[in-house]
Structures are given as C-alpha cells and as structure tokens.
C-alpha positions as CSV (number, residue, x, y, z in Angstrom):
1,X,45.7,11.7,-97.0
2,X,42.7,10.3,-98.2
3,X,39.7,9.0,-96.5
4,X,40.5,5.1,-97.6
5,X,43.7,5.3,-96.8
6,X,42.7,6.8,-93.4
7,X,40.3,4.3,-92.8
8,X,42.8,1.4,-94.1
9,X,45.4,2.8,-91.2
10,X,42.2,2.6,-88.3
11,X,41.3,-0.3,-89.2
12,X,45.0,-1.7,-88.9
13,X,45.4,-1.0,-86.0
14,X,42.5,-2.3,-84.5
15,X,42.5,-6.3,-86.0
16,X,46.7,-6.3,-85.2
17,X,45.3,-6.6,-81.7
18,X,43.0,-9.2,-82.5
19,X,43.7,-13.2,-82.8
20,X,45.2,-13.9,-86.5
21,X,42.0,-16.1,-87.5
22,X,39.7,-13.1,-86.5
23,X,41.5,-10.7,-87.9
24,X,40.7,-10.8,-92.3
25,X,37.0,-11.2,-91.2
26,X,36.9,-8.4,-88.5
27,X,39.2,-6.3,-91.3
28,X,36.4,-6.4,-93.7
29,X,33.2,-5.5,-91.6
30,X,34.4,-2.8,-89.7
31,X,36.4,-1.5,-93.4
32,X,32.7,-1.8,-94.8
33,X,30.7,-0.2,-91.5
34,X,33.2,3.3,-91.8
35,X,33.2,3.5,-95.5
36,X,28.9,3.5,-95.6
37,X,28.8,5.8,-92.2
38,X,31.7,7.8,-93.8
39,X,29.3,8.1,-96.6
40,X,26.4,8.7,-95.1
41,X,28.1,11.8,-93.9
42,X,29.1,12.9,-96.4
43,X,25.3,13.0,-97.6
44,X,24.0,14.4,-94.9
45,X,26.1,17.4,-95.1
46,X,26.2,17.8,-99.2
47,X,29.8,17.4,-99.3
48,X,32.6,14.6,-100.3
49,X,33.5,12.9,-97.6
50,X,37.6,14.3,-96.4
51,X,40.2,13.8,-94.0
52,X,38.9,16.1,-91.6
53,X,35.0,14.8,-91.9
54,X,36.9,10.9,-91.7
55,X,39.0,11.6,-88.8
56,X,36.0,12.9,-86.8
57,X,34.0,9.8,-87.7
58,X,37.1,7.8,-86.2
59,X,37.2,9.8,-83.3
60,X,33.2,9.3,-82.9
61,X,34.0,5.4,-83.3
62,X,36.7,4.8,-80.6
63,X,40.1,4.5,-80.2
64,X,41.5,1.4,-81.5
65,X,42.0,-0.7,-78.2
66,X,38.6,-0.3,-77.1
67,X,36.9,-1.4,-80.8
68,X,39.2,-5.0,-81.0
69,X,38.0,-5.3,-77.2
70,X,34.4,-5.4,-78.7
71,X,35.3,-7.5,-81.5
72,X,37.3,-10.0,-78.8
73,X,35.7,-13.3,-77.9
74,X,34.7,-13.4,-74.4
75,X,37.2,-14.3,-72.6
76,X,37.8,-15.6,-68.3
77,X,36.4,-13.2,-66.2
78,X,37.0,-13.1,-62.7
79,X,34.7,-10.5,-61.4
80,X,31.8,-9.6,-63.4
81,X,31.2,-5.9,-63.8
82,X,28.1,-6.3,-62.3
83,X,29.6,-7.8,-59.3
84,X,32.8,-5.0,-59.2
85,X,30.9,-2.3,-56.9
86,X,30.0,-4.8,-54.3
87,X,33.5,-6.7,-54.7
88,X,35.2,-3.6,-54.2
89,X,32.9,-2.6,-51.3
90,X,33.8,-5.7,-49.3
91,X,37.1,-5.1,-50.4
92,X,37.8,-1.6,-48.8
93,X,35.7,-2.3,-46.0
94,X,37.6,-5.1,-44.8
95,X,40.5,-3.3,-45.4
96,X,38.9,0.0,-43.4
97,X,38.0,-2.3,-40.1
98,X,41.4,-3.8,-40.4
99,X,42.9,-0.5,-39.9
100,X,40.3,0.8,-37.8
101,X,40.7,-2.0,-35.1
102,X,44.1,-2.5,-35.1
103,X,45.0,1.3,-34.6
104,X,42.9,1.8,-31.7
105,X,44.6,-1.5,-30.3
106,X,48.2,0.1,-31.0
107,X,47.4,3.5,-29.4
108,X,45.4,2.4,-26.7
109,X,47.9,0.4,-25.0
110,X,50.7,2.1,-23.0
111,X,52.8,4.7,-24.7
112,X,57.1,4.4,-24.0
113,X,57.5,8.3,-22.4
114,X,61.1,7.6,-22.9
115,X,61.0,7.1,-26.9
116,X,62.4,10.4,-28.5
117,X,59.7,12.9,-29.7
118,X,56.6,10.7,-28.6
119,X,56.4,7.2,-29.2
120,X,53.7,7.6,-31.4
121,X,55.0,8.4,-34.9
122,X,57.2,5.1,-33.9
123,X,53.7,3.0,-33.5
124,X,52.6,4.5,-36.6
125,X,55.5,3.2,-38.3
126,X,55.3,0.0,-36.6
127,X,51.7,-0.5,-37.2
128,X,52.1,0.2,-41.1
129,X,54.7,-2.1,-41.7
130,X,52.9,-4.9,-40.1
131,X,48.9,-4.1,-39.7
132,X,49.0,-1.6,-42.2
133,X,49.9,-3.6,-45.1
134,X,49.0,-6.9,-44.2
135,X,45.5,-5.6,-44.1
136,X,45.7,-6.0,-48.0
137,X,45.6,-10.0,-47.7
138,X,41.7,-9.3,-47.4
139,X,41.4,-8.2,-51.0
140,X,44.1,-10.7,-52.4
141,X,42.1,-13.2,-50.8
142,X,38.7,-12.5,-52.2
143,X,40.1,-12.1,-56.0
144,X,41.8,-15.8,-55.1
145,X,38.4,-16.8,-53.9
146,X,36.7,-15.2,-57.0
147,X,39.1,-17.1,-59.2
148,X,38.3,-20.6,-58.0
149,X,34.4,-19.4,-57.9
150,X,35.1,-18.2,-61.8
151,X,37.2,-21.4,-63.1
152,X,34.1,-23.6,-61.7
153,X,31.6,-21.6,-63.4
154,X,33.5,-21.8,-66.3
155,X,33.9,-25.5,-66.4
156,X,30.4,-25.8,-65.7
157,X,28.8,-23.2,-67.8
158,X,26.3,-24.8,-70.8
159,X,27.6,-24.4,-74.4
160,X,24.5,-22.7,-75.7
161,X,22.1,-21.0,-73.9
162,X,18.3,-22.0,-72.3
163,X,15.9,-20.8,-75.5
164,X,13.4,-19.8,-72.3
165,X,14.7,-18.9,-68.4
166,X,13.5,-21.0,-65.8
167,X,13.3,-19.8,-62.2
168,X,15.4,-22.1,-60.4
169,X,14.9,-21.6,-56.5
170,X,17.5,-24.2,-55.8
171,X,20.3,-22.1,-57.6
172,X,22.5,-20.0,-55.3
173,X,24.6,-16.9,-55.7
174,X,28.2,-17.8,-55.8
175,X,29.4,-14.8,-54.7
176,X,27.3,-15.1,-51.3
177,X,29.5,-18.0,-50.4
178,X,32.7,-16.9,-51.5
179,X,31.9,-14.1,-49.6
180,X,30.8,-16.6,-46.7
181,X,34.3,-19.2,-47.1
182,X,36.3,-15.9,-47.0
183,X,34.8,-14.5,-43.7
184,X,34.6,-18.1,-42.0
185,X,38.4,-18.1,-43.0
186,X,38.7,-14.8,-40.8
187,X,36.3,-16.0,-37.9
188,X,38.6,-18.9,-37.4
189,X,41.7,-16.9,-36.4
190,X,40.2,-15.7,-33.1
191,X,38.5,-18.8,-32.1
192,X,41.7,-21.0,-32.7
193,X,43.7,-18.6,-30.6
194,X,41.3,-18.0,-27.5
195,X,43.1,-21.2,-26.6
196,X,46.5,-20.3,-26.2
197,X,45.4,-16.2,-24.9
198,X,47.6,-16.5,-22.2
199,X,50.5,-16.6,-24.6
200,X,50.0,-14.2,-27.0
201,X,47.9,-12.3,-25.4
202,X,50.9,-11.6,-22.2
203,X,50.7,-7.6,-23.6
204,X,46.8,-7.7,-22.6
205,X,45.6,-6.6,-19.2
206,X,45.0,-9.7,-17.0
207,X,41.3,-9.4,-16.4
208,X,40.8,-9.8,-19.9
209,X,43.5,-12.6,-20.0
210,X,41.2,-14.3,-17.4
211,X,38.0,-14.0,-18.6
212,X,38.8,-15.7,-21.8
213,X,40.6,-18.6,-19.9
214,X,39.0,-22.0,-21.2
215,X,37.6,-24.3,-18.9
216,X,40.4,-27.0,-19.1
217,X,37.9,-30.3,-19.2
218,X,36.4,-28.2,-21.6
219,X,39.4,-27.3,-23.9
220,X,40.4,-30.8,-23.6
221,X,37.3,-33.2,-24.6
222,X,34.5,-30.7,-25.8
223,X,36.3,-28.3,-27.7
224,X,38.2,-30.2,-30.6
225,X,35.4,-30.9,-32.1
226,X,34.9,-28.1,-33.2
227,X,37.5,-28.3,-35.6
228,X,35.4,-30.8,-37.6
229,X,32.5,-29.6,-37.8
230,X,34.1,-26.7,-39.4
231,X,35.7,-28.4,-41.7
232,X,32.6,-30.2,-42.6
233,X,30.5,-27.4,-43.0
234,X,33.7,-25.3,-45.5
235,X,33.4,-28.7,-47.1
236,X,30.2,-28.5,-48.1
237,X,30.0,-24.7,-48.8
238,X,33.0,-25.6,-51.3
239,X,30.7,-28.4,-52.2
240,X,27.9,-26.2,-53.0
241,X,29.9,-23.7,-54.8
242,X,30.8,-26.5,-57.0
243,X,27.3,-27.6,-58.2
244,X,26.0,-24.1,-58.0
245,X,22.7,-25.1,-56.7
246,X,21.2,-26.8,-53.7
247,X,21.0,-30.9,-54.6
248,X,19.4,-33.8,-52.8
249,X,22.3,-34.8,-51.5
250,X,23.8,-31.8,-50.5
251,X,20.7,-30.5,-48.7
252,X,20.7,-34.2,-46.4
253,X,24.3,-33.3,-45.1
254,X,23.3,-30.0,-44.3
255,X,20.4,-31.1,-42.5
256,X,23.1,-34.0,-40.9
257,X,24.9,-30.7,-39.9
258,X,22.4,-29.3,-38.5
259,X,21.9,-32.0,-36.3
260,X,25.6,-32.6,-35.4
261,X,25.7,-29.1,-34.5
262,X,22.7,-29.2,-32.4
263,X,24.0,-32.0,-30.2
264,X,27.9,-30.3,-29.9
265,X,26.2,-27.1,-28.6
266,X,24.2,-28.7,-26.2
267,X,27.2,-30.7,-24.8
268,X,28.8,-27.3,-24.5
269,X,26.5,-25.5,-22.9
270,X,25.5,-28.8,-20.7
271,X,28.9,-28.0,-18.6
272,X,31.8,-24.5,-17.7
273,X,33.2,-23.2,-20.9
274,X,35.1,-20.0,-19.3
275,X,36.8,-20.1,-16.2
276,X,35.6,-17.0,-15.7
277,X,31.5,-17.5,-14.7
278,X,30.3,-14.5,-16.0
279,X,32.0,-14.8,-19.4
280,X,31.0,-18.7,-18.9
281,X,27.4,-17.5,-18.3
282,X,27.3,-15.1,-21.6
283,X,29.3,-17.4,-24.0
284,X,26.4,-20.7,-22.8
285,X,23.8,-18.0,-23.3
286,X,25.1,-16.8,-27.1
287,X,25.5,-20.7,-27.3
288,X,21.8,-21.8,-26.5
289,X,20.6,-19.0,-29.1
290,X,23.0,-19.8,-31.9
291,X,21.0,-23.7,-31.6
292,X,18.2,-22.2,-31.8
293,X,18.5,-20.5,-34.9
294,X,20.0,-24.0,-35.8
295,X,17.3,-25.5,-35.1
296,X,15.0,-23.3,-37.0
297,X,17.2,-23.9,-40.5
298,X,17.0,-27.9,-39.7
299,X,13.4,-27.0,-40.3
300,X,13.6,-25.1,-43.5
301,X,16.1,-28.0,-44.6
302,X,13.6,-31.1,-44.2
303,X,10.6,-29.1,-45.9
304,X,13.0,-28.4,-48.7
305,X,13.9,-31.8,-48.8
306,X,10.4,-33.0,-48.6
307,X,9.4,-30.8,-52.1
308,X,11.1,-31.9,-55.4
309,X,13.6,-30.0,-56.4
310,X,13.5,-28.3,-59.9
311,X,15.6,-30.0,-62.9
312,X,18.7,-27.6,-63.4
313,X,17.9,-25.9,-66.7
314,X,20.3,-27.2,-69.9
C-alpha cells in the first residue's frame, strides 16, 4: 500500500467523525500537514518516504478519535479540566464522610444476638442498600449543580474575547457557590429535622432525644423564620451565580441580609432555644458568635458599597 493511499485512509477516518461542513476543509489541511511531515522524513533519513516510515508518522500523530477531537468546535462543557481534580475531590469526599458517619451510626447502636451468624454482615447489607448507595446523590448533585453553573456561563459568555484582561475584583468564582448552594442544600436536612427528633429519632438514646428538644414558644414564633431567610439568602447566591460578579444591587440585599439576620439571631438568643439549658446555653453561645461574624461582613459589605465598582469587561 502506498503512502497516499495510507494517508487518504487516516485522514478518512478522522473528518467521518467531524460535522459535514468541517469535514472537505479539515480533509485538506491535515492531507497537506502528513504529506510535507511525511516528506520531511523522508529527507531526513535519505530515503523515499514507505508504508512502514508513513504508518510510524501516523502512529506519532494520533489515533483518529483523538485528532477530529482537536479539529472539533468547542463544544458545552460542564466541568472544566481545570476544575476536574477539585470536583472530583469534593466529590469522593462527600461520598467518604457519608459512609464514614453513617457506618459508625449503624454499628454503634445495639447489635440483635439472636440474628444467625452475627448481625453484622446483615447491617452491612442493610447499610449498603440504603446509606451505601444513596451516598452517590452527592456527586449527581454537584454535576446537576455544575450544569446549571455551565448553561449560565454559556448564555452569558462574550462572543469575542477582551483584546487586554482587566482585574475585575467584583467577579466571583462560580464553582465556590455551587459548591456553597450544594452544601447549604445538605445543612438544611438536619436543621429541618431537629424539630420533629422525637419522631425519627425514637432509635436514639433519650438524653440525646432531650437535649435537642426545642423550646416550644420557640419552635412556634421564633423559629419559622428561619425558613426565609434561607430562602433569601439561596436566592441571592442563585442570583449571584447568575450575573457572575458582585453588582450594586446585589451587594445592598446582602447587606439587607445581613441586617435581617442580625436582628433574627438576637431574638433567638434574647429567649430558651433548647429545653435542655445546657444545650440552650451552647446553641445561644454559637448563636451570639455566628452575629458576630455577621456583623463583621455587614461591614465589608457597606465599604464595598461605598467604592465604585469596576465596569464588567466586554
């Protein structure tokens, strides 16, 4: 077989995986870029250029897949290989505490004696079925998260590039609050079921049923709203990841936040949370430091508001 006719079959098979109107142009580069390396071969080593020297150059150039996928427009991305390490991090080490916590929580509590050779190859079982791979929502839910993050980018992204990078201190890092939306999603399970611990949590030993008893003036008029603020604050997250960058407007209800929080936590902490007063005295303690670190970002928030923020760059 010659070397044209070898280079004609490479070259087929690359542009067949290419889009149709890609494919006559793409056919004639790369059938230009072997023939002159193919030659320059053969010059180098004094001989005409053969099967065996063509094949090798092929070989050196890269299988066929992995040439169209260079010659492919750029297409929707979900996680950018710069971001894959850390995604798949956060990933496996959600996964890892998943497992981790909810193994000690099955083998701690009381075995069954009376289950046929040891109840715990039975909890195992148990455990995998419901713990073990349910733990996988945590990745499905992050690559759902980085979907939404990736379609708004997308939508949003300039047709041509800046000619000169700005430094943009108002931009944020989408993948920060993805990251934040997913593990706000997780911190709401266990605060929207302290509530109702005496239910679920029959298995539990009762001291630690009774320390996490709400205060019931407190469930009933201080808690719920809660549920807003929360709300509010995904809202805005979700509105930030939107715009990509800290606006006017979105900086003002954060500082609005800040202040809304502010006053909830100091109605909290202004009567009993717990039943119990030693979780009651730790929980209005956490409390009354969580405002002030509050407080402290209000402050960061109005000086930002006071400067001008930088023109996003077109």
């Amino acid at each position: 077989m010659n070397p044209e006719a070898i280079i004609d079959t490479y070259v087929t098979d690359v542009v067949r995986r290419l889009p149709r109107k890609q494919r006559a142009d793409v056919a004639f580069e790369l059938r230009s870029l072997l023939a002159e390396e193919l030659q320059g071969r053969a010059d180098d080593t004094g001989r005409p250029a053969d099967a065996a020297m063509t094949m090798d150059l092929l070989a050196a150039f890269g299988r066929p897949m992995d040439v169209a996928d260079r010659y492919r427009p750029a297409g929707f991305t979900i996680i950018r290989p710069a971001d894959a390490p850390g995604f798949a991090r956060v990933a496996l080490i959600g996964v890892a505490l998943q497992w981790l916590i909810s193994l000690v929580a099955v083998y701690t509590a009381p075995m069954d004696a009376t289950a046929p050779g040891g109840d715990w190859l039975s909890r195992l079982g148990t455990w995998w079925l419901t713990w073990g791979l349910g733990s996988f929502w945590w990745p499905g839910f992050l690559v759902s998260a980085s979907i939404i993050a990736a379609l708004v980018s997308a939508r949003r992204a300039p047709k041509e590039p800046a000619p000169f990078a700005v430094l943009d201190r108002d931009r944020v890092n989408r993948a920060l609050i993805v990251l934040y939306l997913a593990l706000a999603a997780v911190g709401s399970v266990p605060i929207v079921a302290i509530p109702s611990i005496a239910t679920w949590g029959s298995a539990l030993p009762q001291p630690v049923v009774q320390a996490f008893t709400l205060d019931g003036e407190f469930l009933t008029y201080r808690a719920p709203w809660v549920l807003l603020l929360w709300a509010a604050a995904l809202g805005l997250a979700v509105a930030l990841l939107v715009a990509g960058r800290w606006t006017r407007v979105i900086r003002i209800a954060s500082a609005v936040g800040d202040v809304v929080w502010i006053a909830l936590l100091a109605w909290w902490v202004a009567g009993p949370i717990f039943v119990s007063p030693l979780a009651d005295e730790t929980t209005r303690g956490i409390l009354a430091l969580l405002a002030v670190g509050i407080v402290v970002d209000l402050v960061f928030t109005v000086r930002r508001i006071a400067r001008p923020i930088a023109a996003p760059v077109s």
